[in-house]
C-alpha positions as CSV (number, residue, x, y, z in Angstrom):
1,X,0.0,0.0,0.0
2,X,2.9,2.3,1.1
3,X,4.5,1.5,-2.4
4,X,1.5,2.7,-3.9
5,X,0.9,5.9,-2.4
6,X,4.7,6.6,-3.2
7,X,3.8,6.0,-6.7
8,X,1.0,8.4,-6.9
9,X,3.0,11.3,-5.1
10,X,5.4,11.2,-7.4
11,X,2.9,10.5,-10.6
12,X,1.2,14.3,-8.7
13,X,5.0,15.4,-8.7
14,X,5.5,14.6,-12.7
15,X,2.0,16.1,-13.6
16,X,3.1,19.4,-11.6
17,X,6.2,19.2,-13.0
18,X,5.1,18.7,-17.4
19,X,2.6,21.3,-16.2
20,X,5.0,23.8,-14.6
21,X,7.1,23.4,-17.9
22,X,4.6,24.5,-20.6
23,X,4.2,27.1,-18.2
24,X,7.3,28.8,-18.0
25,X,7.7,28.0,-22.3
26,X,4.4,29.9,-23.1
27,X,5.4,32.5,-20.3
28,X,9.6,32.8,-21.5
29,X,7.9,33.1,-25.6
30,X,7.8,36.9,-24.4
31,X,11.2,37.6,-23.4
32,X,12.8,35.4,-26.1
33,X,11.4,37.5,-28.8
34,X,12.2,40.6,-27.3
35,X,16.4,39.3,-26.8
36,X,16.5,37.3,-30.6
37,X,14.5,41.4,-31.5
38,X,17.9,42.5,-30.0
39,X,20.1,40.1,-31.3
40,X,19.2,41.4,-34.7
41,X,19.6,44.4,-33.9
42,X,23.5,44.1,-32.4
43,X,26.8,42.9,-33.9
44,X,28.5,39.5,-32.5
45,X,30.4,41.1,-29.8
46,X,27.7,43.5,-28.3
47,X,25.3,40.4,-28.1
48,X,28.1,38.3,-26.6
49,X,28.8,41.1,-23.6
50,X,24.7,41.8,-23.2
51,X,24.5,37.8,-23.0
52,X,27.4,37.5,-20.7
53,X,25.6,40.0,-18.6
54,X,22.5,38.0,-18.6
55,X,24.3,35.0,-18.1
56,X,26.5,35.9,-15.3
57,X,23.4,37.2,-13.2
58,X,21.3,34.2,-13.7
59,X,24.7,32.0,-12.8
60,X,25.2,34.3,-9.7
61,X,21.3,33.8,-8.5
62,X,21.9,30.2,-9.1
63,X,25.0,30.0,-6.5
64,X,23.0,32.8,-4.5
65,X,20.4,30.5,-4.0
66,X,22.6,27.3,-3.2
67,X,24.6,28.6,-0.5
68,X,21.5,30.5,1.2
69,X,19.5,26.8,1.6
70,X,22.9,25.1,2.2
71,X,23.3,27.9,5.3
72,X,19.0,27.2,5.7
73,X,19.2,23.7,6.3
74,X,22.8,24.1,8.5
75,X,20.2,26.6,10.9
76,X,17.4,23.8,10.5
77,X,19.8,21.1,11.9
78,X,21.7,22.6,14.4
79,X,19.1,25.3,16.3
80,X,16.0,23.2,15.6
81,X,16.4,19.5,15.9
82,X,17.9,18.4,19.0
83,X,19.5,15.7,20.9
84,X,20.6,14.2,23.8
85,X,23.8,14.2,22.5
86,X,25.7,15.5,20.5
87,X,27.8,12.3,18.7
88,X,24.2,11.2,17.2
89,X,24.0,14.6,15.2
90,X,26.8,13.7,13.8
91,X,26.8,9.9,13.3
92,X,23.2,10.3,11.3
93,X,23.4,14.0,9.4
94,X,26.0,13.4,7.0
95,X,24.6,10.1,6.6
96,X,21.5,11.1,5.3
97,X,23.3,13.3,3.5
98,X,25.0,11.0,1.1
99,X,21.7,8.4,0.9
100,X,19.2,11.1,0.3
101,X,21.0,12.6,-2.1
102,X,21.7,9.2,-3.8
103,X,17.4,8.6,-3.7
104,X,17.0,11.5,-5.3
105,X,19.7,11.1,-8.2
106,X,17.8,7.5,-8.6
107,X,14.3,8.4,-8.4
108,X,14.1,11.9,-10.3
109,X,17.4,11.7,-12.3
110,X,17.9,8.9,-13.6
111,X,20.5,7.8,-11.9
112,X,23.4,9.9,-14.5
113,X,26.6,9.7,-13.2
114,X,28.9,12.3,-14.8
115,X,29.1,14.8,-11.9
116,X,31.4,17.7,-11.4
117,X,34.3,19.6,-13.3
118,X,35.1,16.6,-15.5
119,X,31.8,16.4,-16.8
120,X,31.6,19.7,-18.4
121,X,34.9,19.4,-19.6
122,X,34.0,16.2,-21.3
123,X,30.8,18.2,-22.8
124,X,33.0,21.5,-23.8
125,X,35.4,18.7,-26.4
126,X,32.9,16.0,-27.0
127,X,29.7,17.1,-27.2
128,X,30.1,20.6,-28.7
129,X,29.7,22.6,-24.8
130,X,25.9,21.2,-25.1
131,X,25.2,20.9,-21.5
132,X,21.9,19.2,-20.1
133,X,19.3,21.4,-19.3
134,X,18.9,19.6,-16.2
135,X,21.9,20.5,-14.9
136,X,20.8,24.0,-14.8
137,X,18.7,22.7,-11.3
138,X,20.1,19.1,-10.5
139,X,23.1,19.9,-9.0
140,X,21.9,22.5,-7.0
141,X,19.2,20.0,-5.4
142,X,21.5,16.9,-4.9
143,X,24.3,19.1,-3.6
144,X,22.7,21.0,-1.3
145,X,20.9,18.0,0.1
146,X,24.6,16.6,0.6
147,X,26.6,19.2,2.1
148,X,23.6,20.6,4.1
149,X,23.3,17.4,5.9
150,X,26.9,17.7,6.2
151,X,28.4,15.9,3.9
152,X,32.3,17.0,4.0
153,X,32.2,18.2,0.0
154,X,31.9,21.6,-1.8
155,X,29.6,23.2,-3.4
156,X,32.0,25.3,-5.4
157,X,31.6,22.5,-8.4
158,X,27.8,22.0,-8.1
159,X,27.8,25.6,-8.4
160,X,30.3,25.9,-11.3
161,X,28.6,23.0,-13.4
162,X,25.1,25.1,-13.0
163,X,26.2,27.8,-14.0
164,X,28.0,26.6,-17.0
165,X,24.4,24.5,-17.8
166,X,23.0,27.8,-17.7
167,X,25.3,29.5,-20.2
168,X,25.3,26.3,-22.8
169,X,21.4,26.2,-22.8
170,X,21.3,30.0,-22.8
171,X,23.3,30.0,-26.2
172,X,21.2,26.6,-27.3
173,X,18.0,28.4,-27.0
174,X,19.4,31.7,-29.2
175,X,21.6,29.4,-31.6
176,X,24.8,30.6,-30.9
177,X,27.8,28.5,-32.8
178,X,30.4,26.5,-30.8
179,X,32.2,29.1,-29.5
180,X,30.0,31.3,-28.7
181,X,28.5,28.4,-26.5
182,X,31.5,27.3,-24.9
183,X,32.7,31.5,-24.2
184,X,28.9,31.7,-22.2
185,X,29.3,28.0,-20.5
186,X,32.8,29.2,-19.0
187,X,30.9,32.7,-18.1
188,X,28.3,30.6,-16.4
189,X,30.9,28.8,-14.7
190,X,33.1,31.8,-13.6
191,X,30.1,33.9,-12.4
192,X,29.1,30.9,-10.1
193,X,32.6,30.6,-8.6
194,X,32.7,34.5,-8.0
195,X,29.1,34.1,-6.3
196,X,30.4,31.6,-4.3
197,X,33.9,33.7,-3.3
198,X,32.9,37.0,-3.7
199,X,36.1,36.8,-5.8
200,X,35.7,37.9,-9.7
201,X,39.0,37.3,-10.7
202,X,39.3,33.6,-9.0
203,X,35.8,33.6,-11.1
204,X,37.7,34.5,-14.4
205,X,41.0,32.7,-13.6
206,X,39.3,29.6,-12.8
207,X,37.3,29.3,-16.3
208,X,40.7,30.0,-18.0
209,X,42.7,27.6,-15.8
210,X,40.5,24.8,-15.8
211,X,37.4,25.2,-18.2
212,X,39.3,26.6,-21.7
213,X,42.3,24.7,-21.0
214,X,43.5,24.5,-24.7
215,X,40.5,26.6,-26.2
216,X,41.4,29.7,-28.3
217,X,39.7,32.9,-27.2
218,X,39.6,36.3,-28.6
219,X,36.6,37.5,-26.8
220,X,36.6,37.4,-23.0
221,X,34.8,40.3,-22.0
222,X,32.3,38.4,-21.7
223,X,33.5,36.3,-19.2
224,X,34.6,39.1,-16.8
225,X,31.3,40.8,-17.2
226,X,29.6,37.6,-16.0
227,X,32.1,37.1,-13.0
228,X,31.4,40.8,-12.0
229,X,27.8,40.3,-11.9
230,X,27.8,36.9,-9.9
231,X,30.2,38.9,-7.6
232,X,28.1,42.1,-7.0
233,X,24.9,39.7,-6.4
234,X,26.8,37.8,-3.7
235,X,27.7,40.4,-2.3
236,X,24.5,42.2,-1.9
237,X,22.3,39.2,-0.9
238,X,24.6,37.3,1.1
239,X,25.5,38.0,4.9
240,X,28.9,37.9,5.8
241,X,29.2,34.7,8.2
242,X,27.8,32.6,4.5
243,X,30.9,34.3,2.5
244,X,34.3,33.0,2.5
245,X,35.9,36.0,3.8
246,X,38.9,36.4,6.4
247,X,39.5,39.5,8.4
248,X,42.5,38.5,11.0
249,X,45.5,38.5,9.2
250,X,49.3,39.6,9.7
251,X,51.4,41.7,7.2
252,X,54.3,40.0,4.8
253,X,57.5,40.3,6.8
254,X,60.4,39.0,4.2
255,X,62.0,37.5,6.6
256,X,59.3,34.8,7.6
257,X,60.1,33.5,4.0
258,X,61.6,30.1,5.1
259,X,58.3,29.6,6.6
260,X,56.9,29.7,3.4
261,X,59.2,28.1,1.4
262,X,59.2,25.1,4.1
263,X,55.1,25.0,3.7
264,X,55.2,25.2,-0.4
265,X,57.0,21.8,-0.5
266,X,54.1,20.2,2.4
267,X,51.6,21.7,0.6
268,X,52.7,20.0,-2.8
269,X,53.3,16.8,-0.8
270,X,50.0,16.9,0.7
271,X,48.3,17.4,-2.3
272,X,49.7,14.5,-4.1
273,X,48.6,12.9,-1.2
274,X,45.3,14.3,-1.8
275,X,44.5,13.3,-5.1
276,X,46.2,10.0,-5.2
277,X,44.2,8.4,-2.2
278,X,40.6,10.4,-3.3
279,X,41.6,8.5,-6.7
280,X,41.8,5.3,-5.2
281,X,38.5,5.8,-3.2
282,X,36.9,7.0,-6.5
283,X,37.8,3.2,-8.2
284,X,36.8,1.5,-5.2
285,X,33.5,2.1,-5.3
286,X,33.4,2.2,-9.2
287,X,34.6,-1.6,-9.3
288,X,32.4,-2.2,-6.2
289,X,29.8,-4.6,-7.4
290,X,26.7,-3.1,-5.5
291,X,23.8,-1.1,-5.9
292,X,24.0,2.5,-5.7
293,X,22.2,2.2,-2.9
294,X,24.2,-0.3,-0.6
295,X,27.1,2.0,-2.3
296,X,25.8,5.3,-0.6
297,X,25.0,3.3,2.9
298,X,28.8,2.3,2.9
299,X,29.9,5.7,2.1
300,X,27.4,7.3,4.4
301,X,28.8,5.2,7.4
302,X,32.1,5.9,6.5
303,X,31.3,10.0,6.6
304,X,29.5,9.9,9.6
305,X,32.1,7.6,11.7
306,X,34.5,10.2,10.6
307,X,32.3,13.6,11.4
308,X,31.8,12.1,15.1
309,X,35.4,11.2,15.5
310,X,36.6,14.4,14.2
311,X,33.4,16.8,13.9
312,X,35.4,19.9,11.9
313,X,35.4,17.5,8.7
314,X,30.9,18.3,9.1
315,X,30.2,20.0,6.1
316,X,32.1,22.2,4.2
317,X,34.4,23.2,7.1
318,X,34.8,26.7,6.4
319,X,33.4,28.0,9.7
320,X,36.1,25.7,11.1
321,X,39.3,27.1,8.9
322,X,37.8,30.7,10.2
323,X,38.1,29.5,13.9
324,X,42.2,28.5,12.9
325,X,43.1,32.2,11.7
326,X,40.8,33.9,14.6
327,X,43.2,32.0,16.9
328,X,40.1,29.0,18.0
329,X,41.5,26.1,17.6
330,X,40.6,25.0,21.0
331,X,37.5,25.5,20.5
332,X,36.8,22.3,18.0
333,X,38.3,20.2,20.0
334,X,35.7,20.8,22.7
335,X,33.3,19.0,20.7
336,X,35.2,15.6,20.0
337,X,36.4,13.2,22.1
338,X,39.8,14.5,22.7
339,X,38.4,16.8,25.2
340,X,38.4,14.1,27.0
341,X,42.8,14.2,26.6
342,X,44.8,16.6,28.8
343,X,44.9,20.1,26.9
344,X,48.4,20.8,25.5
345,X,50.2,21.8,22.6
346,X,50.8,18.0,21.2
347,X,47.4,16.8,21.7
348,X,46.3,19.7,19.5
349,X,48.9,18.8,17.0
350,X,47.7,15.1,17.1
351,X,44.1,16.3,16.5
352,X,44.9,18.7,13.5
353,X,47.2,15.6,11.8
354,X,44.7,13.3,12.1
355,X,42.1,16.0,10.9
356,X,44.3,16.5,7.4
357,X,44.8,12.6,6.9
358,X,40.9,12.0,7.2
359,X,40.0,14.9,5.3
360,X,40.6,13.1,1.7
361,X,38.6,10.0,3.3
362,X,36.0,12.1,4.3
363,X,35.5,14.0,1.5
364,X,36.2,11.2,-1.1
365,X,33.4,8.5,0.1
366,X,31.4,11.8,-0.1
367,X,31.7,12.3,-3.4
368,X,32.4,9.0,-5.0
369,X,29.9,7.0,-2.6
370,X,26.6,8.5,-3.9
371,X,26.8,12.6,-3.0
372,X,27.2,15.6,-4.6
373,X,30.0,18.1,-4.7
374,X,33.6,19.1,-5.3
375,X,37.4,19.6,-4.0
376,X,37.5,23.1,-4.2
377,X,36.3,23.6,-0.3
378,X,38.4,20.6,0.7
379,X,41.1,21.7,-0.9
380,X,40.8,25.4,1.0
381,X,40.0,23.0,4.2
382,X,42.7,20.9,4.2
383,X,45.6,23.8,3.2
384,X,43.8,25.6,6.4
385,X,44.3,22.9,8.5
386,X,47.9,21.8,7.4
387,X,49.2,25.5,7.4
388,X,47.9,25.1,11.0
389,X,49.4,22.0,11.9
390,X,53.0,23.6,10.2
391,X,52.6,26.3,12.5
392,X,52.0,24.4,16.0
393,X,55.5,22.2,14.9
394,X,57.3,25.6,14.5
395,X,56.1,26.5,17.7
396,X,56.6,23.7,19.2
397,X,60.4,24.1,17.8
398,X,60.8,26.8,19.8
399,X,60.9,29.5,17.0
400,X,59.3,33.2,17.9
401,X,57.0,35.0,16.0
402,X,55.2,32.7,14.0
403,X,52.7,34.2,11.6
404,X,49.8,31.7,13.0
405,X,47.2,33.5,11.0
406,X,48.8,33.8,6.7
407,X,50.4,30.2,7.3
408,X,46.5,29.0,7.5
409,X,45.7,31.4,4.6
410,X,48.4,30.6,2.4
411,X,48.2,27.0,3.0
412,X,44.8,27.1,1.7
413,X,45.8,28.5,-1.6
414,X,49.0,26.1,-1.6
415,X,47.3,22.7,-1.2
416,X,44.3,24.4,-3.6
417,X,46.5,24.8,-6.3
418,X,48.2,21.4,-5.6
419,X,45.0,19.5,-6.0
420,X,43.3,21.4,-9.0
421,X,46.6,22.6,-10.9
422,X,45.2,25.8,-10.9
423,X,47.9,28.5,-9.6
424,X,46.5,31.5,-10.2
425,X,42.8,30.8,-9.5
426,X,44.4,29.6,-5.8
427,X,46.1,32.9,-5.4
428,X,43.3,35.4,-6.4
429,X,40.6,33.6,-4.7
430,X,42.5,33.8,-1.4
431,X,43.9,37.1,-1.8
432,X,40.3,38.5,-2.7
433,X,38.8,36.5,0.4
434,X,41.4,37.8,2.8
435,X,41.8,41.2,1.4
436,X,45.2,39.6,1.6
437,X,47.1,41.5,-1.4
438,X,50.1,42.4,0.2
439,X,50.4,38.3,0.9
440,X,51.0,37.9,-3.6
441,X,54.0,36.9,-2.5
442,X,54.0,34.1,-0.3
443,X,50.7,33.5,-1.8
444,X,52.4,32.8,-5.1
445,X,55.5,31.3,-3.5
446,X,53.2,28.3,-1.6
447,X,51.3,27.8,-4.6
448,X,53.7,27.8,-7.4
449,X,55.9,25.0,-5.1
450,X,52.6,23.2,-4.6
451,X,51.7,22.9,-8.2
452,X,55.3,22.7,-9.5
453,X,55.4,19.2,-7.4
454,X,52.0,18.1,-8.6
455,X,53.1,18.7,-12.1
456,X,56.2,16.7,-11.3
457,X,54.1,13.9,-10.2
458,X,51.7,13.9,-13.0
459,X,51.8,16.1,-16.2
460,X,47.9,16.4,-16.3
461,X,45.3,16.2,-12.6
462,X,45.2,12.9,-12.0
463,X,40.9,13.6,-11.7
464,X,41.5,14.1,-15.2
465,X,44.1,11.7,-16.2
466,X,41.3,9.1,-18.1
467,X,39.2,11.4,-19.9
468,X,43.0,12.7,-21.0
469,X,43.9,9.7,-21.7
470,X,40.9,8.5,-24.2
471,X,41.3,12.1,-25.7
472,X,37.3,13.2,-24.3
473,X,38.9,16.4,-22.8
474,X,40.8,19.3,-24.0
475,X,44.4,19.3,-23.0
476,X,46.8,22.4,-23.4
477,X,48.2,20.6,-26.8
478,X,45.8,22.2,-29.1
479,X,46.5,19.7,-32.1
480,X,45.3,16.8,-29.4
481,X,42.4,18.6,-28.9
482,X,41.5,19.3,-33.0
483,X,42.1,15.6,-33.3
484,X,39.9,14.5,-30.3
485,X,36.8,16.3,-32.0
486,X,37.3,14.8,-35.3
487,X,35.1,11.6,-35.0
488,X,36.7,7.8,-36.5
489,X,33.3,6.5,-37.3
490,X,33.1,9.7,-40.1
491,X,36.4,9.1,-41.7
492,X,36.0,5.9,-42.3
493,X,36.0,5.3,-46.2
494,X,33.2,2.6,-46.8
495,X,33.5,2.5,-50.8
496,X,36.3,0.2,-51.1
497,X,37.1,-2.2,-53.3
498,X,36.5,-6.0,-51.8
499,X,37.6,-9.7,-53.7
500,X,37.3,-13.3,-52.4
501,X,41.0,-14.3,-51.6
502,X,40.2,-17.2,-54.2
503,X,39.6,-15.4,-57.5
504,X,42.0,-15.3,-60.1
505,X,44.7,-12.2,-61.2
506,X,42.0,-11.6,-64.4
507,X,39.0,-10.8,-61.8
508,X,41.6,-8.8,-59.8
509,X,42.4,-6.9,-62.9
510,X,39.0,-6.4,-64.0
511,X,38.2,-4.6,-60.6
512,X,40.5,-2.3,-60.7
513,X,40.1,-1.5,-64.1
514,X,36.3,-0.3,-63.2
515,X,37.4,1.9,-60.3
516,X,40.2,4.3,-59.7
517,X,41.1,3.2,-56.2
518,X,44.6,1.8,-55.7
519,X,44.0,-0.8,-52.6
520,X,41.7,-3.3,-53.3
521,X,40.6,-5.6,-49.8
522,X,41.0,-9.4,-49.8
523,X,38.1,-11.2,-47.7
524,X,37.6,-15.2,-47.8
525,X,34.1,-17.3,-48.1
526,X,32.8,-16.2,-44.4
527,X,33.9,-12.5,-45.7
528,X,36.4,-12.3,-42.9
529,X,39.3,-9.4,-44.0
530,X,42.7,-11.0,-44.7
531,X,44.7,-8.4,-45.9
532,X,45.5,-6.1,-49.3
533,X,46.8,-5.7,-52.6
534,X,47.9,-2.5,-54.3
535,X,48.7,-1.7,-57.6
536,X,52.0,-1.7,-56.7
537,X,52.1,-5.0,-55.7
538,X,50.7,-6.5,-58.9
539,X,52.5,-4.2,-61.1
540,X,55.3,-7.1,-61.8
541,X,52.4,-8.9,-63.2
542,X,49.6,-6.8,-64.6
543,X,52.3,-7.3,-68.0
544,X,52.0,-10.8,-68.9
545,X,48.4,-12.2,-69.8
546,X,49.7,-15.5,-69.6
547,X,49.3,-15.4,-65.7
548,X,46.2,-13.9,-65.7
549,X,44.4,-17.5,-64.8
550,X,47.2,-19.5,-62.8
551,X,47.8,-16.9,-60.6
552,X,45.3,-16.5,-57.7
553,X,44.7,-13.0,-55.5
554,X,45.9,-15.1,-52.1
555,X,49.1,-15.3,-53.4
556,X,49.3,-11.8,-53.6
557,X,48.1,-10.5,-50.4
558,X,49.6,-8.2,-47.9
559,X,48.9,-8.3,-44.5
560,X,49.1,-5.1,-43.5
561,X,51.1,-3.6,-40.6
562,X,48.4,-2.7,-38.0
563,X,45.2,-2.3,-38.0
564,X,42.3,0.0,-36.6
565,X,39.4,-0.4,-34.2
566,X,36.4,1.6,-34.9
567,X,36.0,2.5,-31.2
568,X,39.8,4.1,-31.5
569,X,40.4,8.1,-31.1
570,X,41.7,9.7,-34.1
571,X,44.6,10.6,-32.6
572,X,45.2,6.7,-32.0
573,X,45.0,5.9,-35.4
574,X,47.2,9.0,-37.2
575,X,49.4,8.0,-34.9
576,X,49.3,4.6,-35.7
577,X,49.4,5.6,-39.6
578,X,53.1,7.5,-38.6
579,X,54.1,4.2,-37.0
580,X,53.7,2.2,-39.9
581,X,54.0,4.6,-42.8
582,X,51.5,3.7,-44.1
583,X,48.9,6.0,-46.2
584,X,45.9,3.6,-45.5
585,X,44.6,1.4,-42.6
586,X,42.2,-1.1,-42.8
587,X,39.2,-0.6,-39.9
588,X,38.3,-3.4,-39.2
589,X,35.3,-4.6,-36.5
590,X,34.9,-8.2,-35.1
591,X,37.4,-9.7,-37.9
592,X,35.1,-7.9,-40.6
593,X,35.9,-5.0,-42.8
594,X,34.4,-1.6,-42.5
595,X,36.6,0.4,-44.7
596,X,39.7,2.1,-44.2
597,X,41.5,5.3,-42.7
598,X,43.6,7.3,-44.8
599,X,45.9,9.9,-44.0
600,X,44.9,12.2,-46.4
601,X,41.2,12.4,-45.3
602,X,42.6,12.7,-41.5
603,X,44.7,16.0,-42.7
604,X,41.9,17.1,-44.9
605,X,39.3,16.9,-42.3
606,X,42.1,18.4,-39.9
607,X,42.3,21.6,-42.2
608,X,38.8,22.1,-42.5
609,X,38.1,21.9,-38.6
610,X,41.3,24.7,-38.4
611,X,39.5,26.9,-40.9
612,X,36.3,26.3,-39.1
613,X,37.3,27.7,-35.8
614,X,39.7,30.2,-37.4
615,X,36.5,31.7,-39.6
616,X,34.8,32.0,-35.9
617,X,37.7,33.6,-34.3
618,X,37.7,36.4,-37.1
């Protein structure tokens, strides 16, 4: 019966829902006319800079809204549900958290699993920055559900993915080309990130660091008009305790620069440590053989054993990286267990280790285990904490005048720019958040160090070292990325030439007489391929009629050097046309011929795509 009545809530639900939509399309008829009335009426670049204006303000709404019912529910939890203790709100918050939010991707999204950053990379070089226009609302439900319970994720990605939704369906609805798209997907994107920040040039940095990563621009206007709008709107609705702003800070003495150097290199350690073990995480529960479900319960354990052990990894943890500058610390280990410990300096520094080695546990089964969100808070929360932790051992060395306060600071941006290979969008967002610019420099020092190492590790974020690696994302080498759009299944050349391995030299003559191809494929009686003959290679023949019915085509063959998968990149097979020097490939599909690559339609194809984007550059 229960089952039932579920059934016809939600049927209610999906009525509302088709009815709400033809709603809002006869209603949004209006205003469309009115913007393709002024699109007419405006060159390319003014409509780019009034869109990137519309853009930016719906994008900075969107985050608006996120944080305000992440900081709703956070107030619901904490003032109005209450127990006898305090270990069950955390033991059952972040738990719900991840299930609930895994119900919901299940029951009302269709269970899609592409989630965060990489996913609109992957839609930016393979699916022409055509976004889902569900994304414009999905992640802001499934995230805030996740962290608001307390999942220990960001909602910096959520918010960066709806925005970008909101720019690619923006340009889909007033038929913009592909780079006009992908130009108001990163303004999307950016304008979330500065909503989230208050920080319009992390906002800007950010979509040129991460999002256009080997996309040519000419026009960015745009983006920095969006970014300023998201900005302005966060900070005109938003309070001050929801932003992530710092006020206690110390001024840049030079010669505190060994302090910084010391924290560049743990920084760039800890981040390799970072993304390494949330990678491993991430393939556990992929090659997990469970349901989602059972998958999120795990997950959701996990989260919540950690939240009561060490409560500071609830949520986000920004309220908790604010405690460390204001000079707090003690405060958060009030609410653990260690209170229990005699106070001192080295129970602290116990507390604060363990707190930056659970952290990537914590936030991982978040994330890969069934919720919703992203690295970028982690990231922040983590650098906090070890710049924290760096600063007790100096203490504890006996060394005066420790700057407590920018080693927390500029740790954030270190380990930030460690795990997201993004430098500059680490040292903006933390200078704008602390009103820190007379930290640039050991702002730039930690963060340089930190991503130097990274790099050193790994060439390319190891988050993105797959979709790299199969050539579905941009990369900074921009003929890699030409290549990865160019699609194998429309090169392949299907009007070949084909001749039972049995037939005679005349029949072979005959065929190639009535085209003007110069490879001609050799298949047997079950039409399986077995290899090729040129004119080249019956050129010592073609001359003497008197072999024209002795000599049969399988003595001729060539088996050709390599062949080519259908499912292969582009890049895979020029490269494996260079290997072999070879000017065709056969394609072959289960043992079966279905044409062949050639290196001239590759490089053709090639040109035209460089002409293409060249034409919209112009």
């Amino acid at each position: 019966m229960k089952h039932f009545k579920f059934i016809r809530h939600h049927h209610g639900f999906f009525k509302f829902k088709r009815e709400f939509e033809r709603y809002s399309i006869r209603k949004a008829r209006s205003y469309e006319i009115i913007l393709h009335w002024l699109r007419s009426k405006m060159n390319r670049r003014q409509f780019l800079i009034f869109s990137g204006i519309l853009v930016g303000m719906a994008a900075g709404l969107a985050g608006v809204l996120l944080k305000m019912l992440v900081h709703y529910i956070h107030y619901v939890i904490t003032q109005k549900v209450h127990f006898t203790a305090q270990v069950f709100f955390y033991a059952i918050f972040p738990f719900l958290g991840v299930v609930l939010t895994t119900l919901i991707v299940i029951w009302f999204f269709k269970g899609q699993a592409r989630k965060g950053i990489p996913a609109i990379l992957y839609e930016i070089a393979q699916n022409s920055s055509i976004v889902p226009g569900v994304k414009m609302y999905s992640q802001i439900l499934q995230s805030a559900v996740t962290v608001g319970l307390g999942g220990s994720a960001g909602l910096e990605s959520p918010i960066a993915v709806t925005g970008g939704a909101i720019g690619s369906n923006y340009a889909q609805t007033y038929r913009l080309g592909y780079q006009e798209r992908t130009l108001l997907l990163a303004a999307g994107a950016s304008a979330g990130i500065a909503a989230a920040f208050n920080a319009p040039i992390a906002g800007v940095m950010f979509a040129f660091e991460i999002l256009l990563a080997g996309v040519v621009f000419s026009d960015f206007i745009p983006l920095i008009l969006a970014a300023v709008c998201g900005s302005l709107l966060s900070k005109i609705i938003l309070q001050e305790n929801v932003l992530f702003h710092f006020q206690s800070r110390q001024a840049f003495n030079y010669h505190n620069l060994p302090y910084y150097l010391c924290l560049g290199l743990l920084c760039g350690l800890y981040a390799r440590y970072f993304v390494v073990v949330s990678r491993k995480i991430e393939l556990f529960f992929h090659h997990l053989s469970w349901s989602k479900l059972n998958k999120a319960i795990l997950a959701g354990c996990i989260v919540s054993a950690l939240c009561v052990l060490f409560p500071p990894l609830f949520g986000e943890g920004y309220l908790s990286v604010k405690s460390l500058v204001d000079g707090n610390a003690n405060f958060m280990i009030q609410n653990s267990f260690s209170r229990f410990l005699p106070a001192g300096n080295w129970i602290l520094l116990v507390f604060m280790g363990c707190i930056c080695l659970m952290k990537v546990f914590a936030t991982a089964c978040t994330i890969h285990g069934g919720g919703n969100g992203g690295n970028f808070a982690p990231s922040l929360f983590a650098g906090g904490f070890l710049g924290y932790f760096f600063s007790i051992i100096c203490v504890l060395s006996g060394m005066n005048d420790v700057p407590v306060a920018n080693l927390v600071i500029v740790g954030m941006a270190g380990v930030m720019s460690g795990v997201l290979y993004a430098p500059l969008t680490a040292i903006f967002l933390i200078a704008e958040s602390s009103s820190g610019y007379d930290l640039f420099i050991p702002l730039m020092i930690v963060s340089i160090i930190a991503y130097l190492i990274g790099k050193w590790f790994s060439p390319i974020s190891p988050d993105l070292m797959e979709l790299a690696k199969e050539d579905k994302i941009f990369t900074h080498e921009h003929d890699r990325n030409f290549l990865s759009v160019l699609k194998l299944k429309n090169l392949i050349e299907t009007d070949v030439l084909q001749i039972n391995s049995h037939a005679t030299l005349r029949e072979l003559i005959d065929l190639v007489r009535q085209s003007n191809r110069n490879i001609v494929a050799v298949v047997n009686q079950e039409n399986f391929f077995e290899g090729t003959i040129t004119l080249e290679d019956i050129r010592p023949v073609i001359f003497n009629p008197n072999l024209y019915d002795t000599v049969k085509v399988k003595e001729l063959i060539k088996v050709p050097p390599a062949v080519v998968d259908p499912d292969e990149s582009v890049r895979s097979a020029m490269q494996k046309l260079d290997d072999t020097q070879m000017w065709n490939l056969p394609v072959l599909k289960d043992g079966k011929l279905l044409g062949f690559i050639s290196k001239s339609k590759v490089l053709n194809s090639y040109r035209q795509l460089l002409q293409q984007y060249s034409d919209q550059e112009g």
